[in-house]
N, C-alpha and C positions, 0 to 999 in steps of 0.2 A: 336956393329958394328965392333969391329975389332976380334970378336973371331969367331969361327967356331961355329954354331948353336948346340945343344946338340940333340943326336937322342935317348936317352932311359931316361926314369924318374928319374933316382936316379943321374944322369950327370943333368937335368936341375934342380930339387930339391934344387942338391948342391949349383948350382949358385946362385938361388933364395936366400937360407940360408944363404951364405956369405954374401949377399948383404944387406940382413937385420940385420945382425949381426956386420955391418961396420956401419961408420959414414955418408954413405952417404944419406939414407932417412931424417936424417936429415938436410944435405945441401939441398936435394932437395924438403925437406917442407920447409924452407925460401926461395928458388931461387921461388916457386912458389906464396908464398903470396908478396914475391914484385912484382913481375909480372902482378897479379891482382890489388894489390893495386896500382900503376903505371895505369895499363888501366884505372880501374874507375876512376884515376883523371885524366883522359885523355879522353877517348871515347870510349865506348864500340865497338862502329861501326867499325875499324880495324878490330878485335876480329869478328865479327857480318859479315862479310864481308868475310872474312875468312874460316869460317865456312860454310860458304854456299857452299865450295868447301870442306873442311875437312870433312865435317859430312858425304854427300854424297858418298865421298869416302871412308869412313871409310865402309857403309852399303855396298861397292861396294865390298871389300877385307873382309866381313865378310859374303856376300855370295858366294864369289872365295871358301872360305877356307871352308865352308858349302858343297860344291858341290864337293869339291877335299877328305874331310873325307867323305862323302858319299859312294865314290867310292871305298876308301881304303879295300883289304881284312878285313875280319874278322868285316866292320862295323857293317854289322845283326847283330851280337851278343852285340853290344853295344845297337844298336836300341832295340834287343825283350826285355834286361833289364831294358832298361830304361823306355818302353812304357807297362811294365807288373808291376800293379800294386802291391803292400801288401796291404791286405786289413785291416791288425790290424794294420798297421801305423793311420789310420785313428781315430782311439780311442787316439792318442798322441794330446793334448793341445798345446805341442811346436810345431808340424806340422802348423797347422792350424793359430797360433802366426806367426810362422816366412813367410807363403805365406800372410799373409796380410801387417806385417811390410816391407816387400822385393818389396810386391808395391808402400806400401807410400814409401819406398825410392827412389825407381827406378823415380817414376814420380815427386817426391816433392810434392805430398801431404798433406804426415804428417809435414814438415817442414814451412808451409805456404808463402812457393816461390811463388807461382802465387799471393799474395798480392803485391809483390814487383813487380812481371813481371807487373801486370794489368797496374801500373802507365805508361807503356812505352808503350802499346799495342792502337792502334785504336780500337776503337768499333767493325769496318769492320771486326778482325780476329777473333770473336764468342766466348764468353767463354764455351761454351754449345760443341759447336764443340770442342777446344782446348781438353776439358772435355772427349769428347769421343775416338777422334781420338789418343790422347798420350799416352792413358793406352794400348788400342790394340797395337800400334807398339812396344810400350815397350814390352808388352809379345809376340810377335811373334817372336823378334827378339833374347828375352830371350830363345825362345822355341827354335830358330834355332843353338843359340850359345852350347845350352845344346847336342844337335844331333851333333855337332860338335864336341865339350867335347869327349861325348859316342865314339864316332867313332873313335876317336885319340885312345884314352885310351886302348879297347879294340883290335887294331889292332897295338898297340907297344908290349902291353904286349903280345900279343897268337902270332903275327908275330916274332917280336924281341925275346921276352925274353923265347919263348916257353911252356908258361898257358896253360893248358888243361879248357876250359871253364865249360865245366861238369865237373869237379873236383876240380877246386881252381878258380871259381867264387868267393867265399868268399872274397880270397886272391887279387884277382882284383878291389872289393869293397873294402876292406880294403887301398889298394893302392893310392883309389880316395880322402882318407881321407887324405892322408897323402901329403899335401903340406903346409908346412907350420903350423905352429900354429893355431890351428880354421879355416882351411881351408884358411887362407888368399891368398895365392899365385896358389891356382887354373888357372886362365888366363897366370901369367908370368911363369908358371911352365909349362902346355900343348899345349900351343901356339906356342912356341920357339919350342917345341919336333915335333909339326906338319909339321910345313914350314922347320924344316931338314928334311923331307921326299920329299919337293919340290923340284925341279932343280928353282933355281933362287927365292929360298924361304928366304934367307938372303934379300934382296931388300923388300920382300913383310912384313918381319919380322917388317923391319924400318919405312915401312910405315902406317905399324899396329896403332906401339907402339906410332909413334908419333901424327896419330889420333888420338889415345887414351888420349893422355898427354891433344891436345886442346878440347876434348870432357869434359874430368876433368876440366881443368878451366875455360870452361864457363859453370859449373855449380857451381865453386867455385865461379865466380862471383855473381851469385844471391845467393848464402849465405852470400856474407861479406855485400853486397848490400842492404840484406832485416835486418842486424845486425846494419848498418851505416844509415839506416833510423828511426831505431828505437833509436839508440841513438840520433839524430837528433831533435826526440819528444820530447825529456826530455830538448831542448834548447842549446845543443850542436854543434856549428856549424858546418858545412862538413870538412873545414879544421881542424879541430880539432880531427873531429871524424874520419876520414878516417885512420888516425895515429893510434888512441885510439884501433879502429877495428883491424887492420893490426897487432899492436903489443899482442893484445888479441888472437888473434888466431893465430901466432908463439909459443907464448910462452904456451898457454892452451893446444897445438897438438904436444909442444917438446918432451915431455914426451912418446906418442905414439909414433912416430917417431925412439926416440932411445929403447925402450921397446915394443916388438911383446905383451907381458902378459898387458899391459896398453892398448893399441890398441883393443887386446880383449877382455877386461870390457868395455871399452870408447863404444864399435858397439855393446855388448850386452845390456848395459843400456838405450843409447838413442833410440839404435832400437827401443825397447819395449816402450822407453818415446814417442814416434810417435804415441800411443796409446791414450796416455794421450793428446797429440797435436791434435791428430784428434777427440777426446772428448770435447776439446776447442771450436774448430770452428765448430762443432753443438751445442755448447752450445750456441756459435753468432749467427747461425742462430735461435735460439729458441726467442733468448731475440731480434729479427730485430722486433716483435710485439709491445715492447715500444718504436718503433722508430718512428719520424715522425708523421704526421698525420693521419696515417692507422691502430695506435694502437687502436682505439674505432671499427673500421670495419671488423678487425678480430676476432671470439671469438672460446674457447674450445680449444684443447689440441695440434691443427694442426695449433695454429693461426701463430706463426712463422715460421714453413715453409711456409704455405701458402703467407702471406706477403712478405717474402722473394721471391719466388718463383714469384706472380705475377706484384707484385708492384718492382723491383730488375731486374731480371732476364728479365722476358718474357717483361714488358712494356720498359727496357731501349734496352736488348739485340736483340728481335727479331723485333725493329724498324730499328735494323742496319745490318739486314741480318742473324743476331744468327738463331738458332733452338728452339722451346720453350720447358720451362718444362711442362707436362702434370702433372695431380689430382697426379698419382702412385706415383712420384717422393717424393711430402709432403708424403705420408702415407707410402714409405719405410723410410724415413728420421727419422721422427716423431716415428717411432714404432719398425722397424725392426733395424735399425744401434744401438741405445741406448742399446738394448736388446743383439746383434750381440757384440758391444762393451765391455758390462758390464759382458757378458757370460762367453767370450773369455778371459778376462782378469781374473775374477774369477776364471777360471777352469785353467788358467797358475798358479796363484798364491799357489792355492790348490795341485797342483802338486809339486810344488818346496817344499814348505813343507813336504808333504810327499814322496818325492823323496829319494831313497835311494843310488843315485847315486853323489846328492853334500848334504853337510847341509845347509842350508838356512841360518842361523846365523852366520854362519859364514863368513869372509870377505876375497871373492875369486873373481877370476877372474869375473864366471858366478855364483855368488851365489846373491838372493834375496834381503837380505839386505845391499849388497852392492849397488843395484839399487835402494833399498827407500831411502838408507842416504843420495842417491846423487838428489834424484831427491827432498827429501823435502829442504836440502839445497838450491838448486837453484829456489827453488820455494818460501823460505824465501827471499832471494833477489831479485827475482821477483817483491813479494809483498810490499818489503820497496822501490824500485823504479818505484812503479804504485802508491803509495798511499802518500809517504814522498816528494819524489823531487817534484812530480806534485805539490803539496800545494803548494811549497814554490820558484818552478820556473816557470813549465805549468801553475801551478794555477794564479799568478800574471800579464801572459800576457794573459791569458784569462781574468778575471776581466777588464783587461783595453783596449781589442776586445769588449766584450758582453758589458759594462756600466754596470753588474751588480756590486756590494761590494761581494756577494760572492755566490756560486754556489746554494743556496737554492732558488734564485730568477729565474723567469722566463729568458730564453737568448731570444737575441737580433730579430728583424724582420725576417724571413727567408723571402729567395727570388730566385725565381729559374730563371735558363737563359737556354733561347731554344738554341737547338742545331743544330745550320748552316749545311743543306747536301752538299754532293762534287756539286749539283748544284747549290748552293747558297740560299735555299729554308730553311724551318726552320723544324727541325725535329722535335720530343716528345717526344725525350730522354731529360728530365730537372736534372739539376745541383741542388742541395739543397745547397745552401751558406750561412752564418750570415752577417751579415753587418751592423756594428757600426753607429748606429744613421742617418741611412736612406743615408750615405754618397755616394759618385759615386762608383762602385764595382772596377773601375780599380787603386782604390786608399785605397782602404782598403785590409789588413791582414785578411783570410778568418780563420777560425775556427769548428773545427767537436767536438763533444763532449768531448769541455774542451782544445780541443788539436791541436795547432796550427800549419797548414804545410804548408809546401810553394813546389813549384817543377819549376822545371826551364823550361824556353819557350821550348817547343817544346817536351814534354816529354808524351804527350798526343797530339792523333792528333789533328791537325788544325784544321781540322774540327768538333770538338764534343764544342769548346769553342769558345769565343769572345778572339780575339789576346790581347786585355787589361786586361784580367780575366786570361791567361794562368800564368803569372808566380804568381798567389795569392791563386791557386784550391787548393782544399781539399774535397775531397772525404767522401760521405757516406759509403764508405766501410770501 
């Protein structure tokens, strides 16, 4: 804010690179995990409230700056590049990796954020909808920022710096690479360079950047959110864990922060672990056939989508306005993403190997085995905190929820509760609850396989529960 905007790329570059190269990402990765962790013990609603005017405007000054690169000399030549395919790109494994990983990230798919969002959402807002509508705007908005990108680039370099496009295209390409370490500073690097071609583009600069700031932390909040409830299941209480989380993720992102080369292992490894995450949660939906009483009603190889899809989805969701799943949806699930999944990761993995551009054994930024040693590690502690703590914490307050001695025995009465419409009528979206020896529900600790959650009044709409049942839910999901 107090400098003059940079108008040629090797002047914003610089600034970029200084600024990574100081101490300040890492002042300003702790200024923002206390910030977050502050809200969530406070109220997301501020934050939430906020946003309703930040977001908005954020899309408001990202189609200003869409429409003003448009116009700029020399945009065509960014446009015919960027919209004129290579057709041997398409034979790349990593192409095809990084446009899938780049969506689960974009919308938090692979991350399994919308388990954490579901808990605060009414019924009313559709997940089927959510489902559709997010990923479209995520990419359109991706598609317009990219034309935006192109347009800047191409009309600094052939305006400014004087590029003949017929002849040192190359060189223009080349240039696009060069922001940063692994592309990291793309945005803070061409953005700044753009709005100094504006009259009164310092203002708009500000108002970008600091959209952007709260765009990032309410999506840092449903990561620490969906972290602070999962430690929660292991018996850990909120005040407890909120700290636990908070100083977890300072201390785990310090390292990137003060290290651009850690930063790019850290985004090449989980990216691709987003694979493995999304292999998870079809794996849940596979096994939703031993759930409940619908597991004897489905059979053959679709039984869990199906169940999932009709008994889940369509009978809770599209009682509250949702969209339904149709047949297709199980038989791409079931057949096509497994194959889609198992392909695509195969045929990365088979590349990296024989790649002759890193060795795979070797322990490098972007090298192979530096993503399996991280990912089996964390996946050993995983498993000692899914199958150790539970015995011997989860497990003991389930035991004395369910009245069984121990988990081999059948669990407790299930008992479902209708769900109250905004007219006061009873809906058919039912709650599947446990409840200890036929007791009153608004006095019993509810339980879901094995594992006891509690959530606080109003965290679910009013209307999907009885006000005596809200602070004891726990979900089949």
């Amino acid at each position: 804010m107090a400098h003059e905007l940079p108008t040629s790329h090797e002047d914003s570059r610089d600034i970029f690179i200084d600024m990574t190269e100081s101490g300040y990402p890492a002042l300003i990765h702790f200024g923002c995990v206390v910030i977050v962790a502050f809200i969530i013990s406070r109220s997301v609603k501020t934050l939430e409230k906020a946003n309703l005017i930040v977001v908005p405007t954020f899309l408001v000054i990202v189609l200003v700056s869409f429409i003003y690169a448009v116009t700029l000399s020399y945009a065509d030549e960014g446009l015919t590049y960027l919209f004129s395919p290579q057709w041997s790109q398409f034979g790349e494994p990593r192409l095809w990796v990084d446009a899938i990983i780049q969506n689960a990230f974009d919308t938090g798919a692979g991350w399994g954020l919308f388990l954490v969002y579901s808990i605060y959402m009414p019924q009313k807002n559709g997940a089927i909808k959510m489902a559709m509508g997010i990923p479209i705007v995520n990419n359109v908005v991706s598609l317009i920022s990219s034309v935006t990108t192109m347009s800047t680039v191409f009309h600094i370099q052939i305006e400014k710096q004087g590029f003949d496009p017929r002849t040192n295209l190359s060189a223009i390409v080349e240039i696009l690479k060069d922001n940063g370490e692994a592309n990291t500073g793309l945005t803070f690097v061409w953005m700044p360079a753009l709005y100094g071609q504006m009259d009164g583009g310092r203002a708009l600069a500000i108002v970008f950047f600091f959209c952007l700031v709260f765009a990032g932390l309410s999506s840092m909040i449903a990561m620490m959110e969906l972290a602070i409830r999962s430690v929660e299941d292991f018996g850990l209480p909120r005040k407890f864990s909120l700290p636990a989380v908070a100083a977890f993720v300072f201390f785990g992102g310090l390292a990137s922060s003060l290290n651009t080369t850690v930063l790019v292992n850290q985004d090449f490894v989980w990216s691709f672990g987003l694979l493995i995450s999304g292999g998870a949660l079809l794996f849940m939906v596979f096994k939703s056939r031993e759930m409940g009483h619908y597991r004897n009603r489905c059979v053959g190889l679709m039984a869990g989508a199906e169940r999932f899809r009709t008994s889940i989805i369509n009978r809770i969701g599209f009682n509250s306005g949702d969209w339904k799943l149709y047949l297709p949806w199980s038989i791409f699930v079931t057949f096509v993403c497994p194959i889609e999944l198992i392909g695509m990761f195969g045929w990365w993995i088979a590349d990296q190997v024989t790649s002759d551009k890193i060795v795979w054994y070797e322990f490098q930024a972007e090298s192979l085995i530096a993503a399996l040693t991280q990912w089996i590690f964390w996946l050993i502690i995983i498993v000692i905190f899914h199958n150790v703590l539970p015995h011997r914490k989860r497990g003991q307050g389930y035991e004395q929820l369910s009245g069984s001695p121990d988990r081999s025995k059948p669990p407790s009465p299930v008992t479902t509760i209708d769900s109250p419409s905004r007219t006061g009528k009873t809906g058919n979206a039912d709650v599947a609850v446990t409840v200890e020896n036929s007791r009153p529900v608004e006095s019993t600790p509810l339980v879901t396989s094995g594992r006891m959650s509690t959530l606080k009044p109003n965290t679910l709409a009013d209307e999907q529960v009885p006000e005596q049942a809200n602070e004891h839910l726990a979900t089949d999901l």
